[in-house]
N, C-alpha and C positions, 0 to 999 in steps of 0.2 A: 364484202369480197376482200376487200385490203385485208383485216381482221385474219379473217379466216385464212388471207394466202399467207399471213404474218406465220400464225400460228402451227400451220403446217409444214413451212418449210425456212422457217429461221434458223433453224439449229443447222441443219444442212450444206446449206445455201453459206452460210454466217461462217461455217467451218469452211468452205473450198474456198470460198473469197480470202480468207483472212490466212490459210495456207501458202496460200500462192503469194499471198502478198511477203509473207514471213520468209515464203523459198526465195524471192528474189532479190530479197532484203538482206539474208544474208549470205546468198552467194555471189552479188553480186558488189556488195558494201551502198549500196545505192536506193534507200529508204523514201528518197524525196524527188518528185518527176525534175526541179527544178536544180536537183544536185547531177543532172545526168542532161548533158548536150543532146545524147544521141537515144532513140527507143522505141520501141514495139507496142502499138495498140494491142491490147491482147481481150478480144470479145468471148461473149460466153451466152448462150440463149439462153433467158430465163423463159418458160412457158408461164401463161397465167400472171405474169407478173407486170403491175402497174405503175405508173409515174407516182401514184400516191403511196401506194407499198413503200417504193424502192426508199422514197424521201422519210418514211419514218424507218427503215432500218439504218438510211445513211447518217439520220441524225443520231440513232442511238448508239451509234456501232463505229460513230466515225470517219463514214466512209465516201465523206463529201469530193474527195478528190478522186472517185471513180465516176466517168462519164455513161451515161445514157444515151441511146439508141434506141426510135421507135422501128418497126416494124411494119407499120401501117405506112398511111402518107402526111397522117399529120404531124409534123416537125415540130408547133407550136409549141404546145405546154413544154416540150422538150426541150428547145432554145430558150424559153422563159425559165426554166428552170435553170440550167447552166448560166444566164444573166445572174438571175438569185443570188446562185454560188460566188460567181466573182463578184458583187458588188458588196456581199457581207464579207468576205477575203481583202478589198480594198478596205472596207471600211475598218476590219480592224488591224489592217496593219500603219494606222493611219491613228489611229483612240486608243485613250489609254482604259481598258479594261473594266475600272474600278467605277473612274468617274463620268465616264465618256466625251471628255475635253480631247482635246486634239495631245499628240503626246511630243516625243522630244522633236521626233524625225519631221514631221509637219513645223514644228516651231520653228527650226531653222531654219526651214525652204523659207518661210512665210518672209521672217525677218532677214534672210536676204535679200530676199525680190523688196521689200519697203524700206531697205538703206540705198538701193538702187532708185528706186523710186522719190526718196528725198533727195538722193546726189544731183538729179534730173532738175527738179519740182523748186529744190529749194526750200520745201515744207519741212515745220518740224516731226521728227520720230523720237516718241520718246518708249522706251522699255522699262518694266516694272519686272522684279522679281521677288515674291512673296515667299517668307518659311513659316510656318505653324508654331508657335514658340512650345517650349517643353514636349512637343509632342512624344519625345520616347519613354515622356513620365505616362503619359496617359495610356502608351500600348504595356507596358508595365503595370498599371496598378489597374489597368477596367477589362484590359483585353483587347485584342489583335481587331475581336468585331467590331466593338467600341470606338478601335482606332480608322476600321474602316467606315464608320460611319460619322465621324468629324470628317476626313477627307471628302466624303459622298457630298453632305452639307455644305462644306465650305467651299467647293468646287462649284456646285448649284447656286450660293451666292452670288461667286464673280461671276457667273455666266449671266445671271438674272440682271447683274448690275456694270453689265459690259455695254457698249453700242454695239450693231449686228456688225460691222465692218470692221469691230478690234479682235483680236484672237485670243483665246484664252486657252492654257496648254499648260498638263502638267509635266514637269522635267524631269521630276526626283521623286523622292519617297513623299516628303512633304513639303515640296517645295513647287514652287506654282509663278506661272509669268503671264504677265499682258503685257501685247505690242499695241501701242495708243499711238497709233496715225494721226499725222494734222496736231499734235497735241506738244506745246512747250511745255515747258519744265514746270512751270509755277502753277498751270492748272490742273497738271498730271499731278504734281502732290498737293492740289487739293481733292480733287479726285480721290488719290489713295488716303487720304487721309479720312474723306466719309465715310470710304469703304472699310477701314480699319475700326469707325466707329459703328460700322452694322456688326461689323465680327463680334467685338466685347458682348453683344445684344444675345447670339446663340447661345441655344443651352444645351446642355445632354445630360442623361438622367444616367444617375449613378446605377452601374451593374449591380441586380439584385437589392436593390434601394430607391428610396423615394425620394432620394437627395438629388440635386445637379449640381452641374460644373461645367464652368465655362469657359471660353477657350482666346487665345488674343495670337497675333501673327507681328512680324516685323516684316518692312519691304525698302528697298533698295530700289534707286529708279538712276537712271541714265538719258541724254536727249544727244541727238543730232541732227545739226539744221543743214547739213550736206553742202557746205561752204569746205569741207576739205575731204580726201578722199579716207577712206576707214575699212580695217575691217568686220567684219561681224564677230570675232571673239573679242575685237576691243569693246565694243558695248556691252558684251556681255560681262566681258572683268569689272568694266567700272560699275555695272549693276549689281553686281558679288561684292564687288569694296562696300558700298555703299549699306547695301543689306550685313554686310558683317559691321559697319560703324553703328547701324541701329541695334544691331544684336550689345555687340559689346557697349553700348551707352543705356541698357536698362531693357530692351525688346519693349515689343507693343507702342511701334515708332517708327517713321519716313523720313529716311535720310535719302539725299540725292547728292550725286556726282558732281563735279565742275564739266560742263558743257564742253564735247569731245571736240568741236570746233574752235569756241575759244582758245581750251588747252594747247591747240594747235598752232595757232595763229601767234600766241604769245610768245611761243617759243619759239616761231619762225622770226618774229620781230625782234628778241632777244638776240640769235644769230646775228639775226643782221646789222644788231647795233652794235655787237662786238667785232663783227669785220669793220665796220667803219671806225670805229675807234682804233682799229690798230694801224689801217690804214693813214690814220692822221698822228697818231701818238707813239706806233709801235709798241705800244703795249697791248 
């Protein structure tokens, strides 16, 4: 039946829908239900037509943000279906596409709520930021596929070789972060340091060849033991120093920051000993 109502009235059906949608797109400038406060359910009987139909024309055609309406009394498959919708709609405006790691917008909620959570706790947070070394050599000489399929790999990696309660999240083109909860400085870069020796270990086979080539990252780590207050782009610049001191000292290498807390405190007791001194010395 679906088949068959496909068949006979796709082209139709596929032209009013997609009409009307065009008409109010551009007479109105208003393309997206979520660009417009204000709006009109605007219903249309389809005879013959099925929950199962409707979801292979909406997937092939698009037209997942038009809602369904049974006719009968059962609502079921009908609210199941719209759940569907918005829970693949959450899920990807939350993942990144390529690799399905968590993407920027997720990475920052997360690591605010866990600078919050140390400020509290007094645990340590420590942040890693990984780059792909050379990678613009490799989308260059093998291909854009090629390159998507080091990112694919090496995303699968850190997930495999993460705990379930640290988050792994791509930021950038090639550039990749773990937030490591409960985690001080000195075991977070031994940490990234194994993990830096699985990468060496990948291989990928040369395009149109039986050669491989393989692939090495640099990472940059940062820690806060929530002994002073911070924000969330301070850990992440000292994670980008950090990761730019490995790039620039040779790449395929863990540099870490000086601890956001000490930094702090140093410099608070610095202050303080030059007010007293001038208080006694005038100088």
């Amino acid at each position: 039946m679906n088949a068959e109502y496909i068949a006979e009235n796709e082209a139709n059906l596929l032209e009013e829908l997609l009409s009307v949608r065009d008409r109010f797109c551009n007479e109105k400038g208003v393309c997206h239900p979520q660009e417009c406060p204000e709006g009109l359910a605007v219903m249309r009987l389809c005879p013959g037509m099925t929950l199962d139909a409707w979801e292979i024309l909406a997937e092939r055609h698009g037209l997942n943000d038009w809602m369904t309406i049974p006719l009968d009394k059962d609502m079921a498959p009908h609210l199941n279906h719209v759940q569907s919708v918005l829970r693949e709609l959450s899920y990807k405006t939350e993942h990144d596409p390529l690799t399905g790691l968590s993407n920027r917008r997720v990475f920052e909620r997360i690591l605010d709520q866990e600078i919050e959570r140390t400020r509290r706790s007094k645990t340590p947070l420590t942040l890693a930021i990984l780059d792909l070394d050379n990678f613009k050599m490799i989308n260059d000489t093998w291909g854009h596929l090629k390159g998507d399929e080091v990112l694919i790999d090496f995303a699968d990696l850190l997930s495999r070789n993460s705990r379930r309660y640290d988050l792994v999240a791509r930021i950038g083109g090639e550039e990749f972060a773990i937030i490591l909860s409960g985690v001080g400085l000195v075991k977070a870069k031994q940490l990234l340091e194994r993990l830096l020796d699985q990468v060496r270990g990948m291989t990928f086979a040369k395009t149109g060849s039986d050669e491989t080539f393989s692939v090495t990252c640099s990472a940059g780590i940062s820690c806060f033991k929530g002994m002073v207050d911070i924000e969330m782009h301070e850990l992440i610049n000292k994670a980008d120093k950090a990761l730019y001191d490995a790039k620039k000292s040779g790449k395929d290498r863990v540099c870490s920051a000086d601890i956001l807390d000490f930094e702090s405190v140093t410099k608070e007791t610095l202050v303080h000993a030059n007010e007293k001194k001038f208080l006694f010395t005038g100088n």
